[in-house]
N, C-alpha and C positions, 0 to 999 in steps of 0.2 A: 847323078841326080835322078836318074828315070829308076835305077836299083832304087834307092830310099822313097819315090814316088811310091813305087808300087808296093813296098815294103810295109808304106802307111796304109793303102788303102785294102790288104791283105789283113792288114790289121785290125781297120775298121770291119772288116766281113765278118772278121773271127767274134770280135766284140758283140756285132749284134745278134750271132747265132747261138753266142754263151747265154747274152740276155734274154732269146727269145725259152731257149732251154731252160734257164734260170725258172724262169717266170712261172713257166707251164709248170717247172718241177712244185713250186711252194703253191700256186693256185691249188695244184691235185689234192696239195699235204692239207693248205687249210678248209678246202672246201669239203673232205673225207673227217674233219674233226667238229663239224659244226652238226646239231640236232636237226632232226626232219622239219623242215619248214622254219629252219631260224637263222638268218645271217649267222654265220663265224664272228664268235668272239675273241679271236686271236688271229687277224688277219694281218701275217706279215709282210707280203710280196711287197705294199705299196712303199715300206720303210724302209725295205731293201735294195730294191730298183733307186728309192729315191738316193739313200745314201750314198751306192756307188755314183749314179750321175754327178753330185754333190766333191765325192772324195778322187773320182775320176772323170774332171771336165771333160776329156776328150770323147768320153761316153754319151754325151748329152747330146746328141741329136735327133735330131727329125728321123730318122732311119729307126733309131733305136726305140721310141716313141712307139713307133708303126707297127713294131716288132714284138715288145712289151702286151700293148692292148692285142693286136691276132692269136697270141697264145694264151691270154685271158680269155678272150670270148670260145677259144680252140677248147677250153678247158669246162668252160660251161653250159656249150654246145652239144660235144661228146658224152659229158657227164652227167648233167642235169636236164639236157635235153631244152635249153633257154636259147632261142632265138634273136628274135627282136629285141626283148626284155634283157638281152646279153650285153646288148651294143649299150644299149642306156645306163644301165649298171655298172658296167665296167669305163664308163666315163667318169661316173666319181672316184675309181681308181685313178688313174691318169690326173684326173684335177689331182689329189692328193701330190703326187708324185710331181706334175709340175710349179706346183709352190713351193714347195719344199726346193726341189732343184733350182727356182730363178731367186727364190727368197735370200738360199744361202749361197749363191751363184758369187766366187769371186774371193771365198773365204779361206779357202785351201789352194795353198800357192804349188803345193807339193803332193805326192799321195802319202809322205812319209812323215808330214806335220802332224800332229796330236790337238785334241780340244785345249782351247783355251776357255779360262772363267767367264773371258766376256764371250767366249763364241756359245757357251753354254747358256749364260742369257737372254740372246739374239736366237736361239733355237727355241726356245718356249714360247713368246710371242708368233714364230713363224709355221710352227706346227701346231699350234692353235690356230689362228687362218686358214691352214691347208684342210684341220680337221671339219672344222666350219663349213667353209665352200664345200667340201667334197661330202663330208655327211648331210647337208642339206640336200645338194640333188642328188643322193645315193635313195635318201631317207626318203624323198617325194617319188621317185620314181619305182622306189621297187616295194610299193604299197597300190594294190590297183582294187577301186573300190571302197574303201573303208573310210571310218570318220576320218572328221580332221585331227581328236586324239591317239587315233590309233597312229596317224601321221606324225605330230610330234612326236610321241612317243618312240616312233624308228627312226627319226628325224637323229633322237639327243641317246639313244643305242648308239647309233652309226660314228655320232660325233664323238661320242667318250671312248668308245674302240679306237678308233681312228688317235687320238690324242693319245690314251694314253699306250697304246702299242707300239704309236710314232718314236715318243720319251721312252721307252726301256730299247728298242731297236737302234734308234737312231746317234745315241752316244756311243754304244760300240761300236758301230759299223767306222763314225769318224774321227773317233778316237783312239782304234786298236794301229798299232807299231809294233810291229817286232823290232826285238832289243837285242844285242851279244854282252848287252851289258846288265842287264836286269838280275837284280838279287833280291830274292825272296826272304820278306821281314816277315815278325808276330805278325803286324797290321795287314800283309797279305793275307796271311793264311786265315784270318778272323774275317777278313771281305769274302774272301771264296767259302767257307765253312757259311759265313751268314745269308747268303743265294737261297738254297733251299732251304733253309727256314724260312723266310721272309715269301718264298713262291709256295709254302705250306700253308705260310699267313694266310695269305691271300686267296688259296684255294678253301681255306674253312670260313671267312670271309664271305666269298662269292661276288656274285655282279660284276659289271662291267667295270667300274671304278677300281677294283680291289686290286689290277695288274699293277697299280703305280705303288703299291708296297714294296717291291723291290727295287724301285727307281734312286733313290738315297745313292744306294750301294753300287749299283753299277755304273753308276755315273761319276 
């Protein structure tokens, strides 16, 4: 029993050093692909963190939490040189990640379970919420001085990234299974062929809204 004690709780260390690594790695990636002076239009960390918590309960702690946000503010700190204005901004990360985690808290009995129809319904309501709460105090806080439409304006930036980065992230992340049994149809190979077209769309397209062109499909 003290072997499997300690078995678990080696376990748990390892988890949140992955997490805190994870984190730091995709903050560096997104924050190096965004314009001078513009929030990231494709910020992934928050769908990621949030899916594994989601797809692997055991990961969902307070510890991990702690872990997550230190290598976010580590990343904006180093990088950008944001202090104070690190802590407050990377709090609307966190809110994202924990709605998402207690929303869909309970859905995945398994890590080897796959989306269902209805869990794919229950995920649009719930990442809407999380985009809501968390691009609202993302959008107020990391606007200092300006109207109040400069402030909406970052307010519903924040919330349409947020949403739809959450919708193309968030279905792989809880839906992906390896299979020993999987055989590749036409209808495969016309979903994978159809990816970059539709993330071509999107990019001639433009704006915030245009990522959920590939949402169809990956889902």
């Amino acid at each position: 029993m003290e072997k499997i004690a300690f078995l678990d709780r080696f376990r748990g260390i390892a988890d949140t050093v992955a997490l805190f690594l994870l984190t730091f790695f995709l903050c560096y990636v997104s924050s190096h692909l965004r314009l001078p002076l513009v929030l990231s239009m494709f910020w992934i960390v928050n769908a990621v963190v949030a899916g594994i918590f989601v797809r692997y309960p055991s990961t969902h702690r307070a510890t991990n939490y702690l872990a997550c946000a230190l290598a976010m503010f580590l990343n904006d700190y180093l990088f950008s040189g944001w202090l104070s204005s690190a802590i407050l901004i990377n709090m609307a990360n966190i809110i994202f990640i924990a709605v998402i985690a207690i929303g869909l808290r309970g859905m995945w009995k398994s890590p080897t379970d796959q989306l269902t129809p209805k869990q794919v319904l229950i995920l649009f309501p719930v990442c809407l919420a999380a985009s809501l709460l968390s691009g609202i105090w993302g959008g107020i806080v990391s606007v200092e001085g300006k109207t109040l439409t400069d402030t909406l304006l970052n307010v519903a930036l924040w919330v349409s990234e947020q949403f739809s980065t959450g919708l193309m992230i968030l279905p792989l992340i809880l839906s992906f299974k390896r299979s020993q049994k999987f055989v590749w149809q036409r209808t495969s190979v016309l979903a994978v062929l159809s990816v970059p077209l539709l993330f071509l769309g999107a990019a001639l397209v433009s704006g915030p809204g245009s990522i959920a062109f590939p949402l169809p499909v990956l889902i």
